[in-house]
Structure formats: structure tokens, C-alpha cells
C-alpha positions in Angstrom: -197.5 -134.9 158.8 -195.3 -136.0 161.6 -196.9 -136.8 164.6 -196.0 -138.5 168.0 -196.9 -142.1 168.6 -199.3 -143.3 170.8 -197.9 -145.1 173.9 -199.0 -148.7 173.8 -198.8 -151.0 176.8 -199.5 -154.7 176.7 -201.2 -155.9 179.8 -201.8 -159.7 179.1 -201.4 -161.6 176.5 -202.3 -165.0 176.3 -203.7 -167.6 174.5 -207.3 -166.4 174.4 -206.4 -162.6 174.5 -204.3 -159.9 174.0 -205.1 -156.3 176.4 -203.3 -153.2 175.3 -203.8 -149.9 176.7 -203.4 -147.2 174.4 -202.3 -143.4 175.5 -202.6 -140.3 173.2 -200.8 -136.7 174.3 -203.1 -134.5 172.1 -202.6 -135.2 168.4 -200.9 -138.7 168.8 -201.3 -141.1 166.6 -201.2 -145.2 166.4 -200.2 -145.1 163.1 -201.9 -147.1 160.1 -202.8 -150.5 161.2 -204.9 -153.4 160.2 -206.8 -155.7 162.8 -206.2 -158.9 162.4 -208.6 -160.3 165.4 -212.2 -158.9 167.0 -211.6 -156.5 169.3 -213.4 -154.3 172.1 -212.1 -151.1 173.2 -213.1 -149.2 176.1 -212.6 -145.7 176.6 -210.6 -144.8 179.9 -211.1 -140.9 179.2 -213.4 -139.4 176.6 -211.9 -139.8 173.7 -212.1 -137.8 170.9 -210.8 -139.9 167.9 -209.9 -138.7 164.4 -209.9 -141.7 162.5 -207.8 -141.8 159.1 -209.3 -144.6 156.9 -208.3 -146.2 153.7 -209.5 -143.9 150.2 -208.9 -140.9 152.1 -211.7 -140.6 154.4 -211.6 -139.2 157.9 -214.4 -139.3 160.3 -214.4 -137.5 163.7 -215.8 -140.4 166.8 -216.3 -139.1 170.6 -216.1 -142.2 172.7 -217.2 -141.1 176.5 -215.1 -142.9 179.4 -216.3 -145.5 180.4 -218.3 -146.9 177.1 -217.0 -149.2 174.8 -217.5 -150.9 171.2 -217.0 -153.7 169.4 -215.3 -154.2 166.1 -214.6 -157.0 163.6 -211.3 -158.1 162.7 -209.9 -156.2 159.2 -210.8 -152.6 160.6 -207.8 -150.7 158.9 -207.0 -147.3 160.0 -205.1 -144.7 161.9 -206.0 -143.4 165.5 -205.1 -139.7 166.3 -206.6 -138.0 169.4 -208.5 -135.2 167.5 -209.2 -133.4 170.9 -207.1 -130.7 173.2 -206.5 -133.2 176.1 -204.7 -136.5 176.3 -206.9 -139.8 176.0 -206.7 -143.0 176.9 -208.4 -146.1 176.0 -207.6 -150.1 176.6 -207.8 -152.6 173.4 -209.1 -156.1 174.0 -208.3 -158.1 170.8 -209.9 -161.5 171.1 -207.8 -164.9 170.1 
């Protein structure tokens, strides 16, 4: 399926971390990716995440503005905004 990419914007990126803000129209994508640090992510809307991950599986995540989580490097997976508006959300990978 042929979706739209997300629009990533790097903020900083320096020697201890890298901030990216990520914005999904309604059924963007990021694309299959694998983390290679630790990262945080913090929701700047609600976001209603379809998450593609490896074997197949998909899992539907809601992620209210404002809250955030924290995941270990080697997460692989695709992002797509499973909901009806856009979404936003800002990636902190740590160095």
C-alpha cells in the first residue's frame, strides 16, 4: 500500500541527542525503521498509532498529548497514524 510519508523535522542534534518531530496527515506513515539508540517520544496531539511490526503483526496504540514513553534501542517497525486527524509527536533518541 502506498502511503504518504510522515514529515520529519530535526530540531537539535548534538552530541548527546538527536530531537525529531514527527507529523502524520491521517494515514501517514514513517516507513519501516529500526532504532538504533533509546528514545522517548512525547505525544504533541493524541495520537492514534498503527504500528506495523516485524512477522506481521499490527497493534493499534493511543498515545494522549501530552504523555510520553520510553523505548529501548532495536524497536523495529512502521508508524502510520491509524486515526481520522493529523498527529504529531517529537522523538528524543538518546546518544
Amino acid at each position: 500500500m502506498d502511503r504518504t510519508a510522515a514529515v520529519a523535522t530535526q530540531m537539535i542534534d548534538d552530541a548527546r541527542v538527536r530531537v525529531t518531530r514527527f507529523d502524520f496527515a491521517p494515514g501517514a506513515e514513517t516507513g519501516w525503521h529500526t532504532h538504533g539508540m533509546d528514545y522517548v517520544i512525547t505525544a504533541v496531539t493524541q495520537c492514534e498509532m498503527t504500528l506495523e511490526e516485524p512477522g506481521g503483526n499490527t497493534r493499534h496504540v493511543v498515545v494522549a498529548a501530552g504523555d510520553a514513553y520510553v523505548r529501548k534501542a532495536g524497536v523495529a517497525h512502521n508508524v502510520i497514524n491509524g486515526g481520522d486527524e493529523p498527529m504529531s509527536f517529537v522523538e528524543v533518541e538518546l546518544k
